[in-house]
C-alpha positions in Angstrom: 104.8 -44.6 -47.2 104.4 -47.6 -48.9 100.9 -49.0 -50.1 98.7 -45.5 -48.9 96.2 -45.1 -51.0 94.5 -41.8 -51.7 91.5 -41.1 -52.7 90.6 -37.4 -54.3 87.7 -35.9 -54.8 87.4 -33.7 -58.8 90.0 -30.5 -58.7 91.3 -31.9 -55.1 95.1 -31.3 -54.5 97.3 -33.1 -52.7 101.4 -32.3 -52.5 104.0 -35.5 -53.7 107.4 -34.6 -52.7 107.0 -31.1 -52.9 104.8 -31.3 -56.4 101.3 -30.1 -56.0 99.2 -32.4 -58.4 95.9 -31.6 -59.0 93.3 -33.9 -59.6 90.6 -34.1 -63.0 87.1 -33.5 -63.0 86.3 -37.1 -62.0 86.9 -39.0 -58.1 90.6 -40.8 -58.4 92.0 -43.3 -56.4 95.9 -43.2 -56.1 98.0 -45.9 -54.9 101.4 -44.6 -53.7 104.2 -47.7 -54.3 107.0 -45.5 -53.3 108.3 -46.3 -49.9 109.1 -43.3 -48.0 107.0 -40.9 -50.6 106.3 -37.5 -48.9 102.3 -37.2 -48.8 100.1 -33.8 -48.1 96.1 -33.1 -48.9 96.5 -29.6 -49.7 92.6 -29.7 -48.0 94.2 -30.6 -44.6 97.2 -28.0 -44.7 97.5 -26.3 -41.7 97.9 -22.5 -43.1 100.8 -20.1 -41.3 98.4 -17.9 -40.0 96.7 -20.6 -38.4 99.1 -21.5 -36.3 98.1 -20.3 -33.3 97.9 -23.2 -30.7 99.9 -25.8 -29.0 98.9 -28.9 -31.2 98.6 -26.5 -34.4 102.2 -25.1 -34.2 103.2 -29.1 -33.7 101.4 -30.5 -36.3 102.7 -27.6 -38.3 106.2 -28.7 -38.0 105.2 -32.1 -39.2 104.0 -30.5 -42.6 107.0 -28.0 -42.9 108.7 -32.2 -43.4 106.3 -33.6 -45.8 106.1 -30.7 -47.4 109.6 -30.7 -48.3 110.2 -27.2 -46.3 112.2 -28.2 -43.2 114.8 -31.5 -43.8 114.1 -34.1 -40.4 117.3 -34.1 -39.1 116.7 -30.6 -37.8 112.7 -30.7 -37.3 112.6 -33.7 -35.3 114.4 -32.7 -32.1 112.1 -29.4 -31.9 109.0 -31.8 -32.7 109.9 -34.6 -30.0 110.2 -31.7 -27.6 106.7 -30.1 -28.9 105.0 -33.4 -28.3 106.5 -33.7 -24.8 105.4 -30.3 -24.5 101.7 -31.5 -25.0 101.4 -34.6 -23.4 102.3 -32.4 -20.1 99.2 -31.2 -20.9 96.9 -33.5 -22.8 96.8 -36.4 -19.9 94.2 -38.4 -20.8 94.0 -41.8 -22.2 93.3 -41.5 -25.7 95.6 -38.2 -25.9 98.6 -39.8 -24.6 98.0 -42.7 -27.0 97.8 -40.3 -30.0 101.0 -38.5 -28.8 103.1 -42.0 -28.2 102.3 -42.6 -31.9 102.9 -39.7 -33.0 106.5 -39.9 -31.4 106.6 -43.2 -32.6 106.1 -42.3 -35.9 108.6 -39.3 -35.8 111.0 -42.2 -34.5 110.8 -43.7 -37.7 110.7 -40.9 -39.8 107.2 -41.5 -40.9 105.6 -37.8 -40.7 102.8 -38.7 -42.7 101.3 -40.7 -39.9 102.6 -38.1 -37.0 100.7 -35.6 -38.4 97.9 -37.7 -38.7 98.2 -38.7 -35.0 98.6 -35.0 -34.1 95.9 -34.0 -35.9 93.5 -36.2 -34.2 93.9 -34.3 -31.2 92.9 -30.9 -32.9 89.1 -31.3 -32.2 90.3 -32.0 -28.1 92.5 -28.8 -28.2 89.7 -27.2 -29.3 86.8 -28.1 -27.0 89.7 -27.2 -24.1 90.6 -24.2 -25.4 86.6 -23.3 -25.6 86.0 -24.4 -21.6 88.9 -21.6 -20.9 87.9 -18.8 -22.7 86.3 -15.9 -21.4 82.6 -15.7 -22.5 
């Protein structure tokens, strides 16, 4: 993950290869050099408990990776077929480009930016899961 540069608000916390550093009193701005480098905005964590839909438990298993809890070699197959899981589902144009990144990205072993591309479809899970629940 070379050249990402963070930028965190006073007391924000982000993980760094599986150390949670916590910001000062004062906005920061973080460039991250290290190619590769393990990135997670402890703001944006996606809790156990809230794991409780189809692009949730995926994007879960994305930060189980950068959070240094699951190695790749054994998460990816489980999230290629999670992704594949939802893009039988989310058919639409933008969805299906967020999910061929995010494959992309898994490809290459850069979580960081599969979870982000997962993540963007988190407010679309949500208005669909909203249209099929009972009122």
């Amino acid at each position: 993950m070379s050249g990402l540069v963070l930028k965190l608000g006073p007391k924000e916390r982000v993980l760094v290869n599986g150390a949670v550093i916590e910001n000062g009193d004062r906005r920061t701005r973080l460039s991250i050099k290290t190619p590769n480098a393990n990135i997670l905005r402890l703001r944006d964590a996606i809790h156990p408990e809230e794991v409780n839909t189809p692009v949730r438990r995926v994007c879960y298993m994305a930060q189980l990776v950068l959070s240094g809890d699951s190695v790749p070699e054994d998460i990816r197959p489980q999230l290629l077929r999670g992704i594949e899981q939802l893009s039988q589902v989310l058919t639409d144009h933008d969805s299906r480009t967020q999910l061929t990144l995010a494959t992309q990205a898994v490809l290459a072993a850069d979580y960081y930016q599969a979870l982000k591309a997962l993540r963007s479809l988190l407010p679309r899970e949500e208005r669909l899961l909203a249209g099929t629940r009972p009122s």
